[in-house]
Structures are given as C-alpha cells and as structure tokens.
N, C-alpha and C positions, 0 to 999 in steps of 0.2 A: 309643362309651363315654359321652360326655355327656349322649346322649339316655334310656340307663338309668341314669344318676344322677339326670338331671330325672325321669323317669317313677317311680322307687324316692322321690326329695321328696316330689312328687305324692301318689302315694300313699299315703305317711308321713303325710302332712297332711290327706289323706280320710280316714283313718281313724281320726286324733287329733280330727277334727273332729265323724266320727260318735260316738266314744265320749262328748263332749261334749255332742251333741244324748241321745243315750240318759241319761245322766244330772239335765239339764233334765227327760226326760220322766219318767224316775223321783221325783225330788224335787217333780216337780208333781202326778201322780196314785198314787203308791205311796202305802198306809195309814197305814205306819208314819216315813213323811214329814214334813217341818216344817209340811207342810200338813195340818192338822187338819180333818179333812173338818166333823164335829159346830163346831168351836170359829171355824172360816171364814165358817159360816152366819152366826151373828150379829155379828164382826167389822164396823166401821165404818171401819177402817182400821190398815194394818199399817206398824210403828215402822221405819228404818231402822238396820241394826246394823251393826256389826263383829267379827270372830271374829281374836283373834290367839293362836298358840301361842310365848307366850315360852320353851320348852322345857321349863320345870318347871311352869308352870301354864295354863289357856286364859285370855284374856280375853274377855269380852264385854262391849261397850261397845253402848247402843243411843239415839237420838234422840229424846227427851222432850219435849219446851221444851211448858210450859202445862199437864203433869200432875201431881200433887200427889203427894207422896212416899206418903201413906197410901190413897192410888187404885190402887197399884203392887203385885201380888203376884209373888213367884218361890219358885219349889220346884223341887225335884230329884227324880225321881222316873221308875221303867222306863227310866236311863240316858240322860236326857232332864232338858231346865232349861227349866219351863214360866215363861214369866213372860204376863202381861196385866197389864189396866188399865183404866182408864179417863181421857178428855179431856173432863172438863163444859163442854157451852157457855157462853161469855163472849162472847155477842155485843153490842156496845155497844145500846143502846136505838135506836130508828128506823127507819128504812124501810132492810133490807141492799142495799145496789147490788150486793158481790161477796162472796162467802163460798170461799174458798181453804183455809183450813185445817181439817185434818179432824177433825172432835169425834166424842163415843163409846168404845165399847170396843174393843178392839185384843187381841190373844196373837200370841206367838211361840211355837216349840216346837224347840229344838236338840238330836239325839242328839250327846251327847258320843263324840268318836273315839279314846276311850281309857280305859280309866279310870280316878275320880276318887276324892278324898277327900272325899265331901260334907258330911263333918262338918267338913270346914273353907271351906267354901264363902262368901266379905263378898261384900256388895252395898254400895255407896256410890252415891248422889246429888247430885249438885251440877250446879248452874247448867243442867238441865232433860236431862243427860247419867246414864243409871243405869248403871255400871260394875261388871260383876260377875267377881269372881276365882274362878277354879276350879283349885286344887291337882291335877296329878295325882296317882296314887295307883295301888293294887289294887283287884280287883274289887268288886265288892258294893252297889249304890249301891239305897239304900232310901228313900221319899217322907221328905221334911222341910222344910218352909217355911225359910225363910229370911229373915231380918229385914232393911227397907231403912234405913239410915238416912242423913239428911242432913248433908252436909259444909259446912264454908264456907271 
C-alpha cells in the first residue's frame, strides 16, 4: 500500500509539474501572450510587476525607479492593460566602468482574468512604483488610455 501511495504522489507531482512547464511554454511563445512578439523587438528592458486579486479589484503594482511619470503609458484595450515606457539615460559624464541599469523602452502586456470595469481603471505613481487599480466588473472592456498621475 505505501508503495502506491508514493507512486500516486509521484505522479500527482509529474503532472502538476508538466502542466506548469506547458503553461511557461504557452506564456512564452503563444500570440496572444504577455509576450508581444512586435513590441519585444524593440523592448530594452522589461519592468518587474506584481499582480494581486484583492477580490473586488486586480492590482498591479510594477518597478519604475528613474522613469518619469510623463514617459509612462497604460490603456486597456482586447482585455488586456498595455502599459510601456520609457528610461532615458542619465549616465553621469566620463569614462563608464559599469553600466547595470537598464535605460530605453520597456512594455508589458496583462490579459485580465476576469472582467473589468475599465471605465474605472487609477494609475498612481509614487516613489518610482506605478500602481494600477483595476475594479472588477462585466464584460465589455474597449481601448482607453488611462491617465498616470503622481502621488506624494
């Protein structure tokens, strides 16, 4: 009996495993994926985020530090919350020894897993963190920019 309870584990776990790889592979070469095959191309670097569903709304929180709030776009749009940007270089004057941080343009691209109220969609900025509130809602989510504004 033990031996088919380990082997039944086991394989619980190969196959939570594989469904895990199959959706890495999907999110990495699917079309309609956060990978924008067109907007990758010229990508210089991609922001780190956070997605959390407080139950009534998603948040998205993503890591900024050094881009200017009027560099910052996001829209709503095919049930998706595009945002880009851009990081102008601010390299001090001289000869660079190390260059680590990554300047240029960036986009993300999140289908939303439910749907939202876009017409009630804030973006806030503060201290180089862009936080964006997304209400759930019913269906029907149509493009509309979205305004960032800066908090203090």
């Amino acid at each position: 009996m033990a031996t088919e309870t380990g082997r039944k584990d086991f394989l619980d776990e190969l196959k939570a495993m594989k469904e895990k790889m199959e959706d890495i592979f999907i999110r990495s070469f699917a079309p309609d994926s956060d990978r924008e095959q067109k907007g990758r191309e010229k990508d210089d670097w991609v922001p780190m985020s956070d997605i959390v569903d407080s139950g009534n709304e998603l948040v998205y929180c993503l890591d900024l530090p050094g881009v200017m709030e009027c560099d910052i776009q996001v829209e709503c749009r095919d049930d998706r919350l595009w945002i880009s940007g851009l990081r102008k270089d601010k390299v001090a004057e001289g000869e660079s020894i190390r260059i680590e941080r990554p300047q240029g343009h960036f986009s993300r691209v999140f289908k939303f897993p439910c749907p939202v109220n876009e017409e009630a969609i804030q973006a806030e900025f503060k201290k180089g963190v862009l936080r964006i509130s997304v209400p759930k809602s019913s269906p029907g989510c149509r493009a509309r920019r979205i305004e960032v504004r800066e908090v203090e």
